[in-house]
Structures are given as structure tokens and as C-alpha cells.
PAZAPA-4460 file (N, C-alpha, C; in steps of 0.05 Angstrom, whole numbers, plus 32768, in hexadecimal, padded with zeros to 4 digits):
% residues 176
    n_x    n_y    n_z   ca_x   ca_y   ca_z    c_x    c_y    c_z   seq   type   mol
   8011   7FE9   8000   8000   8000   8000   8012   8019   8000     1      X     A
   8011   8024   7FEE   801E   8045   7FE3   8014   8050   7FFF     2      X     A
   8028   8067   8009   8019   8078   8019   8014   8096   800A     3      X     A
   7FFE   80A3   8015   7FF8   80BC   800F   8006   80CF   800C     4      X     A
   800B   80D8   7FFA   8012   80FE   7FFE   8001   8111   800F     5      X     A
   800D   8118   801C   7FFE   8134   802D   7FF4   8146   801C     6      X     A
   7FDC   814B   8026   7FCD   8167   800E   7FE6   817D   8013     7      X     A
   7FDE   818F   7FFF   7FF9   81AB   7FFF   7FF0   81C0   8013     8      X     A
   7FD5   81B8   801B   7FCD   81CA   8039   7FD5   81C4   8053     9      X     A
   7FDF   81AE   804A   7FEB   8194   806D   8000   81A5   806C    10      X     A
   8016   81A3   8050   8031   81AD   8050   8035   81C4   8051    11      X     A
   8023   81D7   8049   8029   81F5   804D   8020   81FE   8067    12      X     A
   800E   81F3   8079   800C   81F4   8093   801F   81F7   80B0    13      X     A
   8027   8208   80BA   8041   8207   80C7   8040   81F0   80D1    14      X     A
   8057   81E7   80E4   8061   81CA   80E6   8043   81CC   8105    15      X     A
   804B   81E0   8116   803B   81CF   8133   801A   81DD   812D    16      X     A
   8006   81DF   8111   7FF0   81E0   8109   7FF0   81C3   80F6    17      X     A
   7FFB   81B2   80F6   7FF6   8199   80E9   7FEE   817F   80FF    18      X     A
   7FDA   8172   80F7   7FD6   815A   8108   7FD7   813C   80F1    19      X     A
   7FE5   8125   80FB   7FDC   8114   80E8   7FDA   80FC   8104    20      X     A
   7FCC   8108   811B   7FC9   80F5   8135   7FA8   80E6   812C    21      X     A
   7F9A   80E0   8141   7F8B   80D3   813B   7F79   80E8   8144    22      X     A
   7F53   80E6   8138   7F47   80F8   813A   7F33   8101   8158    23      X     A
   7F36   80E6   816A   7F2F   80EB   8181   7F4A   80F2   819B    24      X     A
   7F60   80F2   818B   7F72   8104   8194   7F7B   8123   8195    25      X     A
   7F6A   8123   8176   7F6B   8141   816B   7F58   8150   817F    26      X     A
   7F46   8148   817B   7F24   8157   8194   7F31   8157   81A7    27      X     A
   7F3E   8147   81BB   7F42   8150   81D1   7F5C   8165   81CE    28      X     A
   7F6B   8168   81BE   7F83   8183   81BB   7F70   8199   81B5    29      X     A
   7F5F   8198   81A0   7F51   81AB   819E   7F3F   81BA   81B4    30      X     A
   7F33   81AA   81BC   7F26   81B3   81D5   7F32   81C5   81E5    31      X     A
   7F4F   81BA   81F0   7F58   81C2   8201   7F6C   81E6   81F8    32      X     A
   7F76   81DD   81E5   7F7C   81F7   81D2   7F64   8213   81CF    33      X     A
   7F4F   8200   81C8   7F39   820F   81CA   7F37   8222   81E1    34      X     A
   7F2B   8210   81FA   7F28   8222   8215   7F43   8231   8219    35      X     A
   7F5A   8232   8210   7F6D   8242   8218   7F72   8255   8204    36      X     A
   7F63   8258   81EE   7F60   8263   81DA   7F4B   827F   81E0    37      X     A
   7F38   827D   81F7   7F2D   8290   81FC   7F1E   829C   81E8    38      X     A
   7F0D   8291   81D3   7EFB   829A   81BA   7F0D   829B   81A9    39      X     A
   7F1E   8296   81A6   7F2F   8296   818A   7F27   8271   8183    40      X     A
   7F34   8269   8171   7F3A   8250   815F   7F50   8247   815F    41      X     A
   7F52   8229   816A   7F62   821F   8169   7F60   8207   8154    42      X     A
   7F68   8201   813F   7F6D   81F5   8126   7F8A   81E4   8124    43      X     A
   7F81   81D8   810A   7F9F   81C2   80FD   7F8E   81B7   80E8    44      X     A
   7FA1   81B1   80D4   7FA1   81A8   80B8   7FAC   818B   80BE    45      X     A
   7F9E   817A   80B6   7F9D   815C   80B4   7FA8   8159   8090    46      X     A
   7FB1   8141   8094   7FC7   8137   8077   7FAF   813E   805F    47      X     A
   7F98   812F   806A   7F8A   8130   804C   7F7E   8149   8042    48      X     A
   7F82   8159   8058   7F8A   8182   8051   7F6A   818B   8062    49      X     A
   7F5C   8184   806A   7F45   8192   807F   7F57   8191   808B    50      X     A
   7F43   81B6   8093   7F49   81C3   80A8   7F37   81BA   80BD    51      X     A
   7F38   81B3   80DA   7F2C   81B0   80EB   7F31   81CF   8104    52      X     A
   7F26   81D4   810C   7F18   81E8   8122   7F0A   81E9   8135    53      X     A
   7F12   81F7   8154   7EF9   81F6   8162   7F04   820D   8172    54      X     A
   7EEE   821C   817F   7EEE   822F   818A   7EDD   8235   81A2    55      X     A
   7ED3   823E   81C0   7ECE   823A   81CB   7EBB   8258   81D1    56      X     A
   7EA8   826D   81BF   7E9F   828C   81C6   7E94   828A   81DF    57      X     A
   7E8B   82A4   81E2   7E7F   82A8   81FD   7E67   8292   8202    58      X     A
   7E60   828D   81EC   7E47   827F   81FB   7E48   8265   8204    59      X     A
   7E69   825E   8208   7E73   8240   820E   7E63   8228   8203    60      X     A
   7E5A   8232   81E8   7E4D   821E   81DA   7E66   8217   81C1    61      X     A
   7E7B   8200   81CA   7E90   8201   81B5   7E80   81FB   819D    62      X     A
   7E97   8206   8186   7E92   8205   816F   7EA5   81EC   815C    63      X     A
   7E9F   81E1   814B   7EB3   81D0   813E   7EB4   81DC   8124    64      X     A
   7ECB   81E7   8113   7EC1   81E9   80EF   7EDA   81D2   80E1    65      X     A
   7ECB   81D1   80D2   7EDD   81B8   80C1   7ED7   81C1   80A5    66      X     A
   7EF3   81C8   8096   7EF0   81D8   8078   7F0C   81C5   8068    67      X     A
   7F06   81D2   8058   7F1A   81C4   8042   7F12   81D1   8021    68      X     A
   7F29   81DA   801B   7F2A   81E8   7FFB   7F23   81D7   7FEA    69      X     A
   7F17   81E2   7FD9   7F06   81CA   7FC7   7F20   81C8   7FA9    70      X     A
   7F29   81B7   7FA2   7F41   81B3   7F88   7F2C   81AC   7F70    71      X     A
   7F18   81A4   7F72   7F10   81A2   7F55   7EF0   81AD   7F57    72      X     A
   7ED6   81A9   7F4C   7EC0   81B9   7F4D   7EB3   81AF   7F5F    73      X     A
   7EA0   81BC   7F69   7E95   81A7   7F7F   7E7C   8196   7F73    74      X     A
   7E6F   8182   7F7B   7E63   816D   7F67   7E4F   815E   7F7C    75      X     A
   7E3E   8150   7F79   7E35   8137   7F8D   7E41   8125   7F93    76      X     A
   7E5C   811E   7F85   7E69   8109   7F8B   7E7D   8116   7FAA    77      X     A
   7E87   8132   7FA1   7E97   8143   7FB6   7E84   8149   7FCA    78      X     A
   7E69   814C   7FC4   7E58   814E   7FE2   7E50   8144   7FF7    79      X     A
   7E52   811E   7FE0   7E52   8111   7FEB   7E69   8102   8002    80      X     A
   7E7C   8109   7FF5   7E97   8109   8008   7EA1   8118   801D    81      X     A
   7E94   813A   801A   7E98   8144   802F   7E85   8139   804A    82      X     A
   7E6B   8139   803F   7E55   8132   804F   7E61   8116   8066    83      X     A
   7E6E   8100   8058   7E78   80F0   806B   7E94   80F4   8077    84      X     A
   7EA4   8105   806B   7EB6   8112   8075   7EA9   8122   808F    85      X     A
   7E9F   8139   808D   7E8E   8142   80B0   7E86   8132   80C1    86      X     A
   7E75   8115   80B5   7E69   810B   80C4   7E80   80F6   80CE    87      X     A
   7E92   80EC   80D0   7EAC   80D9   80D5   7EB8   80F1   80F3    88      X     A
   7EBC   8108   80E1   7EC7   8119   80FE   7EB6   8115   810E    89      X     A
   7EA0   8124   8111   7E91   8127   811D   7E8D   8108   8134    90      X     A
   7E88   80ED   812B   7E8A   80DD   8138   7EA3   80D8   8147    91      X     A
   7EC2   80DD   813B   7ED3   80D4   8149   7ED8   80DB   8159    92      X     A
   7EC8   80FF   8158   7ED5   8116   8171   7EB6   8111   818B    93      X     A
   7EAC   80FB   8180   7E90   80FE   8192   7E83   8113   8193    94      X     A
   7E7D   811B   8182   7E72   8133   8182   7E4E   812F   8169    95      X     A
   7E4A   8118   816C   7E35   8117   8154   7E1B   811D   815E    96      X     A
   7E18   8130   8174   7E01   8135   8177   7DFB   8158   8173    97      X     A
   7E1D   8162   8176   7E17   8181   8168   7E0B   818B   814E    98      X     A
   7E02   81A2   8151   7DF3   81A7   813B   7DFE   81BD   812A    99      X     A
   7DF7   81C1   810F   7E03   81C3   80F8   7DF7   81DC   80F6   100      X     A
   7E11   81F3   80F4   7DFF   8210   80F3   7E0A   8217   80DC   101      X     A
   7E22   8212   80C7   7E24   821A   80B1   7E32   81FB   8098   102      X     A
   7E28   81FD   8087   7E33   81E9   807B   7E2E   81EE   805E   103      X     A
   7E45   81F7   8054   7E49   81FB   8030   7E64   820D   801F   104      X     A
   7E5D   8210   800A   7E76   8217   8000   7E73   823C   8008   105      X     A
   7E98   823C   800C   7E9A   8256   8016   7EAB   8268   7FFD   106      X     A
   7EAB   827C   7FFA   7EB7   8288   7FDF   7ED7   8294   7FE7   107      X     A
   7EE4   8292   7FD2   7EF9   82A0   7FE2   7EFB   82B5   7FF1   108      X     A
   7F0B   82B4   8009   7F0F   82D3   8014   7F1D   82E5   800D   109      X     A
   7F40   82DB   800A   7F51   82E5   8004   7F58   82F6   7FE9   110      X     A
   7F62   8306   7FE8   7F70   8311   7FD0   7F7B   8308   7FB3   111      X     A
   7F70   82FB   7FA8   7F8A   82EB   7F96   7F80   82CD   7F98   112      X     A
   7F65   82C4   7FAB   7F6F   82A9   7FB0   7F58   82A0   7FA1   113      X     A
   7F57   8290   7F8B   7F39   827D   7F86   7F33   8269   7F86   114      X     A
   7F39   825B   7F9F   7F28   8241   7FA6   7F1A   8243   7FAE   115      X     A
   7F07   823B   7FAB   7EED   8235   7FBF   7EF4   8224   7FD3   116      X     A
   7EE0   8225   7FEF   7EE5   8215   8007   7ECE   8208   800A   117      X     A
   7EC8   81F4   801A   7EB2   81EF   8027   7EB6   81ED   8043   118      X     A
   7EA6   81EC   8054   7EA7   81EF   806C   7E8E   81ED   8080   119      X     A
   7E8E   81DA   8099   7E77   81E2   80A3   7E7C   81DE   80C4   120      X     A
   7E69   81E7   80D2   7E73   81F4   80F1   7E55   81E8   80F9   121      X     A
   7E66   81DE   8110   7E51   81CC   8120   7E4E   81D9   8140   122      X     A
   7E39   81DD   8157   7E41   81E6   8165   7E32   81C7   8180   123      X     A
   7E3A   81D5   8191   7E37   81C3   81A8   7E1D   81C5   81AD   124      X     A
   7E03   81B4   81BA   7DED   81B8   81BA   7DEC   81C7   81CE   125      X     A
   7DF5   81C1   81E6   7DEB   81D4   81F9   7E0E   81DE   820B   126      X     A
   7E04   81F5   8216   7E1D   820A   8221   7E2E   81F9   8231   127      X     A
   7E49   81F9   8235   7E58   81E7   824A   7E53   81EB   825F   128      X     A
   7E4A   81DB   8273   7E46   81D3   8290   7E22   81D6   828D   129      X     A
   7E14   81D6   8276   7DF1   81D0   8280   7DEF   81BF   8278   130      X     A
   7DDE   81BF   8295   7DD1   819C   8298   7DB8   819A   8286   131      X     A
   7DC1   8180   8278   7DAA   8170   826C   7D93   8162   8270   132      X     A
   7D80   816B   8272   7D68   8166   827B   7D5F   814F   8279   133      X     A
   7D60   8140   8296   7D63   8120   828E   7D3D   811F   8287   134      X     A
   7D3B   810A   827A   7D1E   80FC   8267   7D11   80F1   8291   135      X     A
   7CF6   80F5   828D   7CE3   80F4   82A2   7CCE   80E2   82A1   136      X     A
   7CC0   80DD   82AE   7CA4   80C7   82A5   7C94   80CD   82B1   137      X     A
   7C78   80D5   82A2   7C5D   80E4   829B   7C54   80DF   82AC   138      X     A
   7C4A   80E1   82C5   7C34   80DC   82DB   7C22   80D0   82D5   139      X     A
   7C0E   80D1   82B3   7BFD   80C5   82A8   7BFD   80B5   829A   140      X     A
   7C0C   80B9   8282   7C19   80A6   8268   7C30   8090   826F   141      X     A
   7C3F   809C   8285   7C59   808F   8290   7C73   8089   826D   142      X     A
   7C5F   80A4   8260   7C77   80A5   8242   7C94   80B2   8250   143      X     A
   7CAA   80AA   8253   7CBF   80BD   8252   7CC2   80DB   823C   144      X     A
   7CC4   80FB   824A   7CC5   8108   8241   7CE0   811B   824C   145      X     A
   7CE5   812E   8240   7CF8   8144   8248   7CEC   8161   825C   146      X     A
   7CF9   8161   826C   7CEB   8176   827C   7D02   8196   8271   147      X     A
   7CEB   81A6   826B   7CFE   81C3   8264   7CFD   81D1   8282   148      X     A
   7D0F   81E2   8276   7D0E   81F2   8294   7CF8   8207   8293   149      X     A
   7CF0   820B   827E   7CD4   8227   8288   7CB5   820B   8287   150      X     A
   7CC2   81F1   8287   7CAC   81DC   8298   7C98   81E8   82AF   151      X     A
   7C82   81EB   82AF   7C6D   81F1   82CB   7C6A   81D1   82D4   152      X     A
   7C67   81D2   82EF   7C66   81B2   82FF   7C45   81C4   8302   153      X     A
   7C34   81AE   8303   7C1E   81B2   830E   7C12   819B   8319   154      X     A
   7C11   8190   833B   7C08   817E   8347   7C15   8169   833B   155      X     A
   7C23   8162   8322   7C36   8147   831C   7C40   814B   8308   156      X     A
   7C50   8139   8300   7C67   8142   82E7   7C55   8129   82D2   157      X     A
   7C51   8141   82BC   7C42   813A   82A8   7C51   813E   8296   158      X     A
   7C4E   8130   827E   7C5D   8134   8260   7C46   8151   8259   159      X     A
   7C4D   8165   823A   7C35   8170   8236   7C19   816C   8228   160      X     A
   7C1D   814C   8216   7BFD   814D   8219   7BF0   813F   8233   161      X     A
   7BF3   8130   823E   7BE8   812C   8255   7BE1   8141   8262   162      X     A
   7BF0   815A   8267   7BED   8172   8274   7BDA   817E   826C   163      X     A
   7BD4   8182   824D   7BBC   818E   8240   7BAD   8177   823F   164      X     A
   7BA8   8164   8242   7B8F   8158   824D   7B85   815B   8266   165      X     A
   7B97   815D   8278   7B8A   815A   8294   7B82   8176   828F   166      X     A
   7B90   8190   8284   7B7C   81B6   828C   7B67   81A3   8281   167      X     A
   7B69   8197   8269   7B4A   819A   825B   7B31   818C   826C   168      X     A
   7B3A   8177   826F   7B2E   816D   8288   7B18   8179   829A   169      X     A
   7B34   8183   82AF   7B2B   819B   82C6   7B1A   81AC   82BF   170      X     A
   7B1D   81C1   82A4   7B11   81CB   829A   7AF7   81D2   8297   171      X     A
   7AEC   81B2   8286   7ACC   81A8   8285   7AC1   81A2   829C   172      X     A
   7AD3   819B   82A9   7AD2   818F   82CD   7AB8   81A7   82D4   173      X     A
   7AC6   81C3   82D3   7ACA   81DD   82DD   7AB0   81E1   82D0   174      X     A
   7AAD   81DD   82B4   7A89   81E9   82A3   7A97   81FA   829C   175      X     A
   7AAD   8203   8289   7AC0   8214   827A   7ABC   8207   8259   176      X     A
***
């Protein structure tokens, strides 16, 4: 088995922005780069030339972007490749439950430069350190549901149609 050439974005990459470690090794450098990064981005160029990124803004909802210059036009066959290209990161870094706030081709920025990029940025579902609202069971249905926090308890923990059955209930109860 031939080994690979490094894309020319691996090689033009300074030497300590290159990673060719493994990708649930990368997430945790990133991470940690990240929080010490203080809203900036901490990044590295992998051999097969994505850029990987993550960043940590005020709203401690990290961000992940994962881009890469496009070398020939982009196609269904290339969409199709990126598409499992994101979704591979995304699982290795455990991260497959964040959600997808940009995803498509980006135009050049620079001066002089005409590749196109693609690129897409995933963010964390919910802010670092909130708690996840563990799943509950209906007083009535005994269906497991999610309790939100602007939830009203009234006399027992109800999922919400059960809840709008019992007002309706009460209601007629009442001659309303």
C-alpha cells in the first residue's frame, strides 16, 4: 500500500498548526486550546488538508468548523463526500448530537485568491455546565417526557397533553 501525499494545505501549514494524530485526540487538544484561547480559535490542518476548529464565545456554547478548499468544482459526488467527511468528525470527536448552524460553500475572501471553500460549524446543544433535563413519567400516561424549566407543576407532574386534558376536564367539571 503506497502512502499518501499530504494535501499542499497540510504542507504550507506551519509545522505546530499540523495534526496527523488521531481524531479523538485532536478534540480533546482542541478543546483544551480552545478554553485557553478565550473566544479566539484554536485550529490545525490534517494531511488530507481540512481545516478543523473550535472555539469557545461568550455563550460557552463551543463551536466546531470543519472547512476545506475545494480543487475541482463542487458536484454531488463532492457533497457527497463532504457530507460523510463532517459526519465521521463529528462522531469521532463525540460530538454527534451538536447542531449545524452553517453548512456550504464559502467564496473567496482574500485578495488574489480563487478557490472556493466549503465549510460548516456545528455548535454545542446546550451552554457548558447546564444541566440536561433528565426525561420524567406522566402522573397519568406514565409516557416518559422532558421537563423545561418555564414547566408549571400543578398538583402532579404531567406530560402536556395529559395537562390539557385534566384543565379541560376541570373545566366542564366547573360548567365553563
Amino acid at each position: 500500500m503506497t502512502e499518501r501525499t499530504p494535501h499542499p494545505d497540510f504542507l504550507a501549514a506551519p509545522e505546530e498548526a499540523r495534526w496527523a494524530g488521531t481524531l479523538p485526540a485532536l478534540a480533546e487538544k482542541l478543546k483544551h486550546e480552545a478554553y485557553a484561547a478565550k473566544g479566539g480559535w484554536a485550529w490545525r490542518i490534517l494531511p488530507g488538508g481540512a481545516l478543523v476548529a473550535m472555539c469557545v464565545p461568550p455563550s460557552f456554547r463551543k463551536e466546531l468548523r470543519i472547512a476545506r478548499r475545494l480543487r475541482k468544482a463542487f458536484s454531488d459526488r463532492s457533497a457527497a463526500a463532504w457530507h460523510l467527511e463532517t459526519r465521521t468528525f463529528l462522531e469521532q470527536f463525540g460530538f454527534k448530537g451538536w447542531v449545524c448552524k452553517r453548512d456550504g460553500l464559502v467564496e473567496p475572501t482574500k485578495e488574489g485568491e480563487q478557490q472556493m471553500k466549503i465549510e460548516a460549524v456545528y455548535q454545542e446543544p446546550a451552554p457548558l455546565g447546564a444541566k440536561t433535563a433528565p426525561a420524567e413519567k406522566c402522573a397519568r400516561c406514565e409516557q416518559e417526557f422532558e421537563v423545561h424549566p418555564n414547566d408549571k407543576v400543578y398538583r402532579e407532574l404531567l406530560c402536556t397533553k395529559c395537562a390539557t386534558a385534566l384543565g379541560r376536564e376541570e373545566a366542564e367539571a366547573r360548567g365553563h
